[in-house]
N, C-alpha and C positions, 0 to 999 in steps of 0.2 A: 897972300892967298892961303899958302900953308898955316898961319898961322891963326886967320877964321875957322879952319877946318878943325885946326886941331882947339880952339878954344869950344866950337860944337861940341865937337866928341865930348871935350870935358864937362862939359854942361848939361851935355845929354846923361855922363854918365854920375855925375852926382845929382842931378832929378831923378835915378834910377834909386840910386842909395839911398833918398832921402825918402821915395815912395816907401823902398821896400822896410825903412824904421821905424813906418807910421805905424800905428796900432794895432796891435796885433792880439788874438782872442785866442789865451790859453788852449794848452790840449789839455785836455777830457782828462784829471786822474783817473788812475783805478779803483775799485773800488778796494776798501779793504773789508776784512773781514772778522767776525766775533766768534768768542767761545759760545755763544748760543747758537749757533745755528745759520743765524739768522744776518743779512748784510749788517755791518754799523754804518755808521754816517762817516762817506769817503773821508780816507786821508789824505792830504799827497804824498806821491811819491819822496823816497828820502832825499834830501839838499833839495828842497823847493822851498821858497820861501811864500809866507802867505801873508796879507796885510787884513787889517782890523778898520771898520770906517775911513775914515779919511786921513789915516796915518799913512806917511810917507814908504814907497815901497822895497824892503829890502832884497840888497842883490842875491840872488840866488845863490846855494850853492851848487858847483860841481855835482852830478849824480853820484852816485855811492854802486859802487858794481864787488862783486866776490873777491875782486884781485886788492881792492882799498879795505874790505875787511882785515885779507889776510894780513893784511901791512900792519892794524893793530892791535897792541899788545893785549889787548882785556880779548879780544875776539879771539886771538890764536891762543894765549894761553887757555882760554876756556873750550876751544875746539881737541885743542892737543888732549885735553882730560877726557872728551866723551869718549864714550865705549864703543868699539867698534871701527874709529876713525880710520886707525892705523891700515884697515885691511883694503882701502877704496884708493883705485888708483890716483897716480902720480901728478893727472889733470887738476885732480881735486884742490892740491893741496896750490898749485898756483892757479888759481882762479877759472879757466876753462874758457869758453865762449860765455859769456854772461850779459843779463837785462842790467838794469838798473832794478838796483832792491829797493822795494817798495815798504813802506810805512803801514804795518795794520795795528788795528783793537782787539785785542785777546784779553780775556777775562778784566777788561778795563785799563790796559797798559799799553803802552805804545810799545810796537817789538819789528825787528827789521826784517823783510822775507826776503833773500838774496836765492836765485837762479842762476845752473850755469850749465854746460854741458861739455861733451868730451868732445875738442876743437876737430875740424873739417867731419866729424861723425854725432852729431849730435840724435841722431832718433836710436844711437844704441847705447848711451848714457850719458843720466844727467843726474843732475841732484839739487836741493833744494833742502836750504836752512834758514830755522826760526832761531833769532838770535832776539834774546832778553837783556840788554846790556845793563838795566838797573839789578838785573835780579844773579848777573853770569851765567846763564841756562842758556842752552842753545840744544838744539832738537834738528831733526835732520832725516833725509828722504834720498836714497840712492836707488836708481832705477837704472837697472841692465837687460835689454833687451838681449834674444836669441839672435849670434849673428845670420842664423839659415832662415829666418821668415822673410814670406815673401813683401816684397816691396809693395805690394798692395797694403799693407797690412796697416790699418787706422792708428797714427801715431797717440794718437788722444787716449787708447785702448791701455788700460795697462793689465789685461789677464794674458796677455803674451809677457808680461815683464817680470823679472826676479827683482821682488822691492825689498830693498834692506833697511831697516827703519832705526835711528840710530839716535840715543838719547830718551828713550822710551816716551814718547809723547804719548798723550793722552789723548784721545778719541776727538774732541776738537782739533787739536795740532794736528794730528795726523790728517784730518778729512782738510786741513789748507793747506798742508804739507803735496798732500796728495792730488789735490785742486791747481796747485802752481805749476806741475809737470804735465797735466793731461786736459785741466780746463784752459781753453784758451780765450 
């Protein structure tokens, strides 16, 4: 008797496993975004892997988050160079609370947007880098909110915020720079 019960269970619970492997319908990338203005045609997100007709599909990568950036060497040495780095807190420099960075089109080049914020405090600082790794440019957006506003205060808002813009982007970079901490 024990051992029909327990042959159920098992068979109940690998029909369980076996449903939950069937097919499954990607999530949504984000979109990315161009130096024009204007959406480009999504990318996905970074470590996803994408297939071409009926080419076999490869395994994905791992996502890529702030804290795998800083691990490498092209990202950090070229982080350590921009102007102003030094002065952004201690969060920054080991990753923070962070998304997975996403894959956009900027003047026609694929460039990594990485997100991350200051861990259990994130509505009072975050920041947010464009990293060019063919080009070693990296650009960058640190937003410090006032810690007296009140908690009503629209996170999404940033004329409550001191933005420190670092790497001098250009008027595109800045407006996705700007886009990844208040457009959600």
């Amino acid at each position: 008797m024990k051992f029909s019960v327990l042959a159920c269970a098992l068979t109940a619970t690998l029909a369980c496993a076996a449903c939950s492997q069937g097919p499954q319908t990607p999530a949504e990338p984000a979109p990315s975004a161009s130096s024009s203005g204007t959406p480009a045609t999504p990318a996905p997100p970074a470590g996803t892997a994408t297939t071409a007709g009926n080419a076999a599909p490869t395994v994905a990568a791992p996502p890529v988050y702030l804290f795998d950036l800083l691990q490498r060497p092209d990202f950090k040495q070229t982080l350590d160079a921009l102007q102003g780095v030094q002065a952004l807190p201690a969060w920054v420099r080991t990753g923070g609370t962070a998304t997975p960075a996403q894959t956009v089109q900027v003047d026609g080049k694929a460039m990594l947007l990485a997100t991350a914020c200051k861990p259990h405090d994130c509505p009072t600082e975050r920041v947010a880098f464009l990293y060019d790794a063919q080009g070693h440019a990296i650009w960058g957006l640190f937003a410090q909110r006032p810690e007296n506003l009140a908690p009503a205060v629209d996170p999404d808002d940033s004329s409550q915020d001191q933005l420190t813009w670092l790497g001098k982007p250009d008027q595109p970079r800045r407006q996705l720079l700007h886009d990844a901490l208040y457009m959600r």
